[in-house]
SELO-723599 format. One record per residue (C-alpha): residue number from 1; y, z, x. Coordinates in nm, 2 decimals, always signed. Last residue first. Example, Ala and Ser with C-alpha at 12.3 -4.5 7.8 and 13.67 -1.06 7.14 Angstrom:
- num, yy, zz, xx
- 2, -0.11, +0.71, +1.37;
- 1, -0.45, +0.78, +1.23;
//
This chain:
- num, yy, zz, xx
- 406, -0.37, +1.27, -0.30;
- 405, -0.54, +1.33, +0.03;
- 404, -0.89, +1.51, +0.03;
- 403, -1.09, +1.30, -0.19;
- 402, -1.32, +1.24, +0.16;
- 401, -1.21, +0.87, +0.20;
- 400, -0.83, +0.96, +0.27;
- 399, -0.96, +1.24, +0.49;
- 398, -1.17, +1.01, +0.64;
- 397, -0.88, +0.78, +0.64;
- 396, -0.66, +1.08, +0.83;
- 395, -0.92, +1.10, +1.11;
- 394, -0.98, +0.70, +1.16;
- 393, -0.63, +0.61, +1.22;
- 392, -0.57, +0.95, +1.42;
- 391, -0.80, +0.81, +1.67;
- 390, -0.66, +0.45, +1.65;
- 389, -0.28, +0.57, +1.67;
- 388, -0.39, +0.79, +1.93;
- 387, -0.57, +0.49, +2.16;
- 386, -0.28, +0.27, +2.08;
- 385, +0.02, +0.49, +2.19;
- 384, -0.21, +0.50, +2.49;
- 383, -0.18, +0.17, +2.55;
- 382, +0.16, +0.08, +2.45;
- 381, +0.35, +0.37, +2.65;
- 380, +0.18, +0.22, +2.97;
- 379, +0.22, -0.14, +2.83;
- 378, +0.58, -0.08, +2.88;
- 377, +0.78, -0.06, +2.53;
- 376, +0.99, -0.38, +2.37;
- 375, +0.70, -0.45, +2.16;
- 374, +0.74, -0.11, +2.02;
- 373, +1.05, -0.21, +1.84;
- 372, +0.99, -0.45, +1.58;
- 371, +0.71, -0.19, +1.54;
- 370, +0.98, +0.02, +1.39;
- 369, +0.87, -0.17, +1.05;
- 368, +0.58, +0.02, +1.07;
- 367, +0.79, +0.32, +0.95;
- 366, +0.67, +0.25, +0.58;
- 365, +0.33, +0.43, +0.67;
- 364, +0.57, +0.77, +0.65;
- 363, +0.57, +0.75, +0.30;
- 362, +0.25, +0.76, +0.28;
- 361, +0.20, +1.09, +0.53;
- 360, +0.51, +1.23, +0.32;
- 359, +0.31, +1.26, +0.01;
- 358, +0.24, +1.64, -0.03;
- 357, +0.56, +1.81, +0.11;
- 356, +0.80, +1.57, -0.04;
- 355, +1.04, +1.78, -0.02;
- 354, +1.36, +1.51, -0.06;
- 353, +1.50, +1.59, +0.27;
- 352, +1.16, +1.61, +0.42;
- 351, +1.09, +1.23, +0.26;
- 350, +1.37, +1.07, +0.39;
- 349, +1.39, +1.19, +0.76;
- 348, +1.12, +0.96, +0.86;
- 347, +1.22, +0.64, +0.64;
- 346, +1.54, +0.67, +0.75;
- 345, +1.45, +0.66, +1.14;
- 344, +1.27, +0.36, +1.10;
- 343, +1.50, +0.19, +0.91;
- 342, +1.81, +0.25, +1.10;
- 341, +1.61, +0.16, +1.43;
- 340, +1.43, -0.18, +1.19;
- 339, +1.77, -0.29, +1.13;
- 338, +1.90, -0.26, +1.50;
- 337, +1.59, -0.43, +1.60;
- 336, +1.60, -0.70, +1.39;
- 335, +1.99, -0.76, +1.50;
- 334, +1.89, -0.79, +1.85;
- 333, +2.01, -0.47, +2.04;
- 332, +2.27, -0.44, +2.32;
- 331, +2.43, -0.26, +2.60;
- 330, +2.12, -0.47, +2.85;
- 329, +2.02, -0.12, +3.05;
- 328, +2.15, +0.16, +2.85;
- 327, +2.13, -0.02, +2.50;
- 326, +1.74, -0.12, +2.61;
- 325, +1.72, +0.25, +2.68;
- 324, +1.87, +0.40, +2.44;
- 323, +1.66, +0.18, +2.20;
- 322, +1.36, +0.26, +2.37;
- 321, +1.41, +0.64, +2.32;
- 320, +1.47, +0.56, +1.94;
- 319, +1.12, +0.39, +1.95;
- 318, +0.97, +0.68, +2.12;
- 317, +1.11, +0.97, +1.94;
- 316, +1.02, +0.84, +1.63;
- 315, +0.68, +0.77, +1.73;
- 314, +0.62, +1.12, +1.90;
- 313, +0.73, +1.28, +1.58;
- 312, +0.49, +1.05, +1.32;
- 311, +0.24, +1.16, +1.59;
- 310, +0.30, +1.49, +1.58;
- 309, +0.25, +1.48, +1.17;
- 308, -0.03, +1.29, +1.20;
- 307, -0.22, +1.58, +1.41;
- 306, -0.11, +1.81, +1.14;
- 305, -0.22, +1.59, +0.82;
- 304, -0.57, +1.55, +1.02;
- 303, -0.66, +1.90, +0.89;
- 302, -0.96, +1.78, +0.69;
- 301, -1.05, +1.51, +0.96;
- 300, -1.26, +1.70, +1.14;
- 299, -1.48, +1.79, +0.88;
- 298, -1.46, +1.45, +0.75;
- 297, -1.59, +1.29, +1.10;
- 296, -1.84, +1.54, +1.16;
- 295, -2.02, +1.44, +0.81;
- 294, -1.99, +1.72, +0.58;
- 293, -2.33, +1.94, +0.40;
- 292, -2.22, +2.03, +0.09;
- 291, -1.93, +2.01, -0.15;
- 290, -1.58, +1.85, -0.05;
- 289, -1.28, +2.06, +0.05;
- 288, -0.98, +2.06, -0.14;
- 287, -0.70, +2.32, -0.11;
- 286, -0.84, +2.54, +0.14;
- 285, -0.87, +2.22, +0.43;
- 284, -0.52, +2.08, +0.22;
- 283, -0.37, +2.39, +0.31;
- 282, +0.00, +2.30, +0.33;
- 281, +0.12, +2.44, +0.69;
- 280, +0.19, +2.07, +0.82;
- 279, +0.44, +2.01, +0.52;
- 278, +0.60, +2.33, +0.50;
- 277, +0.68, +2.36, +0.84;
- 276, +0.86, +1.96, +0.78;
- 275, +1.01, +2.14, +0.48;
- 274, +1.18, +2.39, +0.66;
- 273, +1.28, +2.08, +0.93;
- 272, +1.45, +1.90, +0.65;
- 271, +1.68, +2.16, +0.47;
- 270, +1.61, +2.03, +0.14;
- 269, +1.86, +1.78, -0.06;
- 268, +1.87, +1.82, -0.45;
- 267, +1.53, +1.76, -0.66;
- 266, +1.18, +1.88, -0.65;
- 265, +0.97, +2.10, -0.82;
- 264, +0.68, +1.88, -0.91;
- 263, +0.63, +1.95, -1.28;
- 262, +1.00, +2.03, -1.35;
- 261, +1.24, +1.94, -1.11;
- 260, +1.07, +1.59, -1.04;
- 259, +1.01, +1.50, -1.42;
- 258, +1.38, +1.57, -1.51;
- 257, +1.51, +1.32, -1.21;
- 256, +1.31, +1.05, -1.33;
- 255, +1.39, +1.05, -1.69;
- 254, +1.75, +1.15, -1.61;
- 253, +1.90, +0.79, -1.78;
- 252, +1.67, +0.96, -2.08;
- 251, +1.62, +0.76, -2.37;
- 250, +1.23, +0.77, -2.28;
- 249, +1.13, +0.42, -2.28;
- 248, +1.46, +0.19, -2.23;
- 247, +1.57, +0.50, -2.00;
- 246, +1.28, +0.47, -1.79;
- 245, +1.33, +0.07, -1.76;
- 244, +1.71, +0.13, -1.69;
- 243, +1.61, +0.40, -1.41;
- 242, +1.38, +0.14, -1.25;
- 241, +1.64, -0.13, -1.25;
- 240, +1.90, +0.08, -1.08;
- 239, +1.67, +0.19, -0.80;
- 238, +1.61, -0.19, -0.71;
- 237, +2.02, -0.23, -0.78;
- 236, +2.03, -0.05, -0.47;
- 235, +1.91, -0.39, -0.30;
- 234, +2.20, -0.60, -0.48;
- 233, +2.43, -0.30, -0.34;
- 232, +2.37, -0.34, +0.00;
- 231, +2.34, -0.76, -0.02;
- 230, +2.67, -0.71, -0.18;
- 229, +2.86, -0.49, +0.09;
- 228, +2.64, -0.63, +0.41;
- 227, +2.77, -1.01, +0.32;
- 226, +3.14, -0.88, +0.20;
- 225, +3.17, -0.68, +0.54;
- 224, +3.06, -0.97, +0.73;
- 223, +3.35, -1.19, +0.55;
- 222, +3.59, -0.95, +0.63;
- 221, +3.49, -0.94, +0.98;
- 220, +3.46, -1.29, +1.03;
- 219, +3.11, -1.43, +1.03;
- 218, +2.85, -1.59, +1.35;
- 217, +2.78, -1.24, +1.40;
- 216, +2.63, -1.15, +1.07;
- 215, +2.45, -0.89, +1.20;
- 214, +2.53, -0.57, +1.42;
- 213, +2.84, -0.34, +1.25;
- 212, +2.84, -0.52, +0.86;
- 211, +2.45, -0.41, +0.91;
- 210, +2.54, -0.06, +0.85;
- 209, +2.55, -0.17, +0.42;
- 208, +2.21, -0.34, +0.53;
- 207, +2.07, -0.02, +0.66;
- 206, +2.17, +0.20, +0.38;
- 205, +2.07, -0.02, +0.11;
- 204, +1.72, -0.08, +0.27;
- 203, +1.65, +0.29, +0.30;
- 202, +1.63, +0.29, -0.10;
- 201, +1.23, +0.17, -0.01;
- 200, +1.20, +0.54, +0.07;
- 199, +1.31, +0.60, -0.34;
- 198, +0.94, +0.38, -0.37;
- 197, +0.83, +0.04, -0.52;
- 196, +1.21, -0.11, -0.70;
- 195, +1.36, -0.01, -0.33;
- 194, +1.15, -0.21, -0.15;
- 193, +1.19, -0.49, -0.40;
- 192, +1.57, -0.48, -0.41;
- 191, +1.60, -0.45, +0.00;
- 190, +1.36, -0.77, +0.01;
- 189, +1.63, -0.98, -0.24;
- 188, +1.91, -0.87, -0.07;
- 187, +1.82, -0.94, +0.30;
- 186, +1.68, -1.31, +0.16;
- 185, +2.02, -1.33, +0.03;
- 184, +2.18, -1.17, +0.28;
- 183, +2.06, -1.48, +0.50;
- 182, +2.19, -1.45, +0.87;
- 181, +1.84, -1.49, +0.99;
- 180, +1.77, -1.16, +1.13;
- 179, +1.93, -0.98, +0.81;
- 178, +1.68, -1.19, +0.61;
- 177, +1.44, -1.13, +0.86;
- 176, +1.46, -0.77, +0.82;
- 175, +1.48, -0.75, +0.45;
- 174, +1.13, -0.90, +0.45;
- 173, +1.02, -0.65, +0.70;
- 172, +1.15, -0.40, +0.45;
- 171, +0.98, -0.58, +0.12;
- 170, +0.67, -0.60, +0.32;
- 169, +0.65, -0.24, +0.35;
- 168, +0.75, -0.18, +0.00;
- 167, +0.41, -0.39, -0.11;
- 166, +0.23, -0.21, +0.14;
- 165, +0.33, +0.13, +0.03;
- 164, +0.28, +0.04, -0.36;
- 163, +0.01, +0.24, -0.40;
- 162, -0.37, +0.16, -0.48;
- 161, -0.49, +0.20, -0.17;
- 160, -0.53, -0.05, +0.14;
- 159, -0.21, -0.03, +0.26;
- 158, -0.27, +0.37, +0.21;
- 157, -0.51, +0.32, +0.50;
- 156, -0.17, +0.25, +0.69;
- 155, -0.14, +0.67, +0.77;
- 154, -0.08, +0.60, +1.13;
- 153, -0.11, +0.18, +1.23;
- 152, -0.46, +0.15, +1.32;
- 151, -0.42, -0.30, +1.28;
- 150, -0.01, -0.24, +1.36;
- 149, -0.11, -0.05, +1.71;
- 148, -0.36, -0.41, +1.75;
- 147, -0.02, -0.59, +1.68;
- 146, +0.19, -0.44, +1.93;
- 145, -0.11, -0.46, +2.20;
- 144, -0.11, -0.86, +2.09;
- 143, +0.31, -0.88, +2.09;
- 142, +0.37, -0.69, +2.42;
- 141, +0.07, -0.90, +2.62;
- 140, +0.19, -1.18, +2.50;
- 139, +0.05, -1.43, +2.25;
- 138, +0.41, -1.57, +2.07;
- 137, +0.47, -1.56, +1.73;
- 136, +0.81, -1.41, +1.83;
- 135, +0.81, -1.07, +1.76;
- 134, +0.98, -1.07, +1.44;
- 133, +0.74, -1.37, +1.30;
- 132, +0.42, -1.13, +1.39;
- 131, +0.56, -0.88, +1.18;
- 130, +0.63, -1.10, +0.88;
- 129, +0.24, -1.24, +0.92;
- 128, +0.12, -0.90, +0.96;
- 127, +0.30, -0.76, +0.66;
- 126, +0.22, -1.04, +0.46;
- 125, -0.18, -0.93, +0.56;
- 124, -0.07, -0.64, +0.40;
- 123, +0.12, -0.76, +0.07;
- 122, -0.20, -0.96, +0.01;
- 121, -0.41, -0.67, +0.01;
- 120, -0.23, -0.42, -0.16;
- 119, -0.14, -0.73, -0.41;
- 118, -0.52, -0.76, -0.44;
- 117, -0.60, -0.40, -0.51;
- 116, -0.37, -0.37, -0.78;
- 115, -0.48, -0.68, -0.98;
- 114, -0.87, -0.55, -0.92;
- 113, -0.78, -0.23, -1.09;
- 112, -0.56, -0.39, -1.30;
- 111, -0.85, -0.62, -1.46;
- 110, -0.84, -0.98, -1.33;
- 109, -0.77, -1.25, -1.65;
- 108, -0.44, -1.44, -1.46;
- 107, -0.22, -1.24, -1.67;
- 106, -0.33, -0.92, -1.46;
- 105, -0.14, -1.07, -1.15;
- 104, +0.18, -0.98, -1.36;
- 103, +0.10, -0.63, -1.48;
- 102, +0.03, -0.54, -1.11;
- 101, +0.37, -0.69, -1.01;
- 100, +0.51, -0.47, -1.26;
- 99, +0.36, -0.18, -1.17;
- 98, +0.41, -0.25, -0.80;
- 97, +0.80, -0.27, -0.90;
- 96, +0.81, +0.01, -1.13;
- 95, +0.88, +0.31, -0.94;
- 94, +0.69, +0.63, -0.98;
- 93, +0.79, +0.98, -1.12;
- 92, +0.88, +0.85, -1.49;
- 91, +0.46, +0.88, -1.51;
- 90, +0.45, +1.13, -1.77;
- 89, +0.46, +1.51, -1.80;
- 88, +0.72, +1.78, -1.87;
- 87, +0.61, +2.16, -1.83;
- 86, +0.49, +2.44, -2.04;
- 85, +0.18, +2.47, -1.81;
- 84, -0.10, +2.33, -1.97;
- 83, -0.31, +2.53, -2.24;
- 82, -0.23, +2.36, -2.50;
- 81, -0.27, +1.96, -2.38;
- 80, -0.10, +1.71, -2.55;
- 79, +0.21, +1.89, -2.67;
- 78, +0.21, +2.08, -2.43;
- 77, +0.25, +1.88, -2.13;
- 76, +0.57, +1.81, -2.29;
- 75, +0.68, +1.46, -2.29;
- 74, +0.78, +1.10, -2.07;
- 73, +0.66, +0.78, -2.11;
- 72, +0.65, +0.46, -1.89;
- 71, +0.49, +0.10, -1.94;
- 70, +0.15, +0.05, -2.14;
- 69, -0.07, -0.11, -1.87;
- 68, +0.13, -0.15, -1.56;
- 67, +0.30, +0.20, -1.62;
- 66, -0.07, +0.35, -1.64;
- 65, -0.17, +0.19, -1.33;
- 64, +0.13, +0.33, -1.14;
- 63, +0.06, +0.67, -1.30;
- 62, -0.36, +0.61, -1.22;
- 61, -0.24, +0.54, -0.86;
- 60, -0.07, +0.86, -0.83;
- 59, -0.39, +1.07, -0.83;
- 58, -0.63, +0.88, -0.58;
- 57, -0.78, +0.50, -0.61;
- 56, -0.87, +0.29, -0.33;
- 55, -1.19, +0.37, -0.35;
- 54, -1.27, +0.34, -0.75;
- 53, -1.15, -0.02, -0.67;
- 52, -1.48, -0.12, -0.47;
- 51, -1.52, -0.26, -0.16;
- 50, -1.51, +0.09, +0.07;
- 49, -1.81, +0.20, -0.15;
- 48, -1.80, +0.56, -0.02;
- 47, -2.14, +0.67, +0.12;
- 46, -2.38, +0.93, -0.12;
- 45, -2.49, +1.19, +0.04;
- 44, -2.38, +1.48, -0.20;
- 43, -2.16, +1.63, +0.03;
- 42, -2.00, +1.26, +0.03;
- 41, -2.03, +1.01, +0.38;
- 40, -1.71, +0.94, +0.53;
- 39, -1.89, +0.73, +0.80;
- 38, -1.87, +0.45, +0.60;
- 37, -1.53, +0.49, +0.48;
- 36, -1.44, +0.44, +0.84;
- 35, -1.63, +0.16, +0.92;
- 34, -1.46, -0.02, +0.64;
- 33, -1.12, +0.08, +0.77;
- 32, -1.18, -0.05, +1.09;
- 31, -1.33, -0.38, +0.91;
- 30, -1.02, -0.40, +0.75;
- 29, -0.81, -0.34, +0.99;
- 28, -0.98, -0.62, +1.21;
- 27, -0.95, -0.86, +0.94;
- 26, -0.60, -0.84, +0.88;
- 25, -0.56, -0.86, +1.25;
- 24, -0.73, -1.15, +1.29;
- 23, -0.57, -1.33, +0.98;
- 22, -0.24, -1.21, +1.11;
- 21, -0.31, -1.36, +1.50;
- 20, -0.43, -1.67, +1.30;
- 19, -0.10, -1.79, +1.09;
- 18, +0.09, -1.91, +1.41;
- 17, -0.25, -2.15, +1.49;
- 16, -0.20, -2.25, +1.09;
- 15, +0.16, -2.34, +1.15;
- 14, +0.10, -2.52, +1.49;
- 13, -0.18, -2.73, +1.26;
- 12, +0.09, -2.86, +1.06;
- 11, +0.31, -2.98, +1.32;
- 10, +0.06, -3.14, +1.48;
- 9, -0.07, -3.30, +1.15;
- 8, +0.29, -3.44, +1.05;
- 7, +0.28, -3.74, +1.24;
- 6, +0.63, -3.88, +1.36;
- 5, +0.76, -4.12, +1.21;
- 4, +0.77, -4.49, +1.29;
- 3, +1.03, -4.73, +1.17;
- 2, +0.92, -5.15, +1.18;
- 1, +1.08, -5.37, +1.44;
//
């Protein structure tokens, strides 16, 4: 008798049928996001050129290019520019691990710009394939209409920028799985990325040094403590490795937190909900308003902040309501779900305790890992969570589109 083996084509072609729903979605946010630019039509007339790198490109981008092409610096405004305010300048405010990832892809021959834009793009549709992992790969009604709220997800046209939020995002989801799968080092290794892109990527440390409480079941306690203890502080070591590089090029282990107090007046802990008032009072409409005649769609969109801001409240509210709830009814959560609770509700209070009054709209994109979550929601709170994700989708991108955001 001769041995058979099984045909690997099946197997294969499940893979590419599980690798679909992400494509779709990818493309559907895209086009979404296409449409949108579209309709942001200039004062001038002229339409944004949704396909090109100049439109994915707003003030902080040029700092993360900027590190990707020389690496960081750090002086007196003055000393370049007379009449700037007597404050310190540089780009020691932004993390290096987009930059560095940026500087990477560039070795292949692609300019930054188009470097940038591609690991935006990549990390995204990452996203979507992480995402549809954690709910099961499975077409149900709870995983598509949690999917479609992923493709408008509030304040994810910065996955499409030149920023490092879909990069960090995928980093967190990452970390998820690893904690998921009982693998701090796959837990490790995505808490270090996140929190080498953004401080908010920092959540990751906090979650997995919790996780000792709700992963690692199969472990004894002490060795579940050891797993959540190192993979904790191997993802904090993300932080670390950005101070180092500022220090290597300033000489400053402060770099970053000298930059922040003086040109952006930040630093220390803020009461969170003053700065929350702060953050949907800043006059962005008075602030920055494009010339001539505006499309409806920008003119309504130039207070969008506001409306994002309730709905960055109503979706905090609802995915720690379902987690009562599930905890009320079954007294447990699955391990991604815990994660992606401690995440989710980090990630929200982390930028008002910092005062980020002008970038917490970006930041806030990074609470798509409490998706995890909304799959667990009735298709009544799914539906129309939907319908105002999609309308304030479309509002804040316009103002994304318009050169109102930063």
């Amino acid at each position: 008798m001769t041995a058979t083996t099984e045909p690997a084509g099946p197997s294969r072609r499940g893979r590419y049928r599980a690798l679909l729903p992400p494509c779709v979605a990818w493309l559907v946010t895209n086009l979404v996001t296409w449409l949108v630019a579209t309709a942001s039509v200039a004062g001038d007339g002229s339409a944004v050129r949704y396909w090109s790198t100049d439109s994915r490109r707003r003030w902080d981008s040029e700092h993360y290019l900027s590190i990707a092409r020389t690496g960081y610096e750090m002086f007196r405004c003055r000393e370049r520019y007379p009449d700037f305010p007597d404050v310190v300048c540089g780009n020691v405010a932004w993390f290096p691990g987009y930059p560095m990832g940026i500087r990477a892809l560039s070795a292949t021959g692609l300019s930054y710009e188009t470097a940038a834009v591609v690991i935006s793009e990549a990390s995204l549709f990452g996203m979507f394939a992480v995402l549809w992992w954690l709910l099961g790969a499975r077409l149900t009604r709870a995983s598509c209409l949690t999917l479609a709220v992923a493709c408008v997800f509030p304040g994810g046209v910065y996955f499409h920028a030149v920023f490092p939020i879909a990069l960090g995002t995928l980093a967190l989801l990452v970390c998820v799985v690893g904690v998921k799968r009982g693998s701090w080092g796959v837990a490790a290794a995505g808490g270090f990325v996140a929190a080498s892109c953004h401080l908010v990527g920092a959540a990751s440390a906090g979650m997995l040094l919790l996780s000792a409480f709700f992963a690692w079941r199969a472990d004894t306690w002490p060795v579940r403590f050891a797993k959540a203890g190192s993979s904790a502080a191997l993802a904090a070591c993300g932080v670390l490795w950005a101070k180092w590089l500022m220090w290597r090029a300033t000489g400053r282990w402060d770099a970053y937190e000298i930059i922040q107090a003086s040109s952006y007046g930040q630093g220390g802990l803020r009461q969170p909900f003053a700065e929350m008032t702060k953050a949907y009072d800043f006059p962005f409409k008075d602030w920055y308003t494009p010339e001539g005649h505006l499309p409806w769609l920008v003119e309504h969109a130039l207070t969008a902040h506001r409306t994002q801001l309730r709905l960055d409240v109503l979706f905090i509210v609802l995915v720690v309501a379902t987690a009562a709830v599930l905890l009320v009814r079954h007294h447990r959560l699955a391990v991604e779900e815990w994660a992606a609770l401690i995440l989710t509700a980090t990630i929200f209070l982390l930028p008002f305790f910092a005062g980020a009054e002008m970038s917490w709209y970006r930041n806030h994109a990074q609470m798509f890992v409490g998706l995890v979550l909304v799959r667990r929601m009735s298709p009544w709170i799914q539906v129309p969570l939907l319908l105002l994700c999609s309308v304030q989708y479309a509002l804040l991108a316009s103002m994304f589109f318009a050169g109102v955001l930063v």
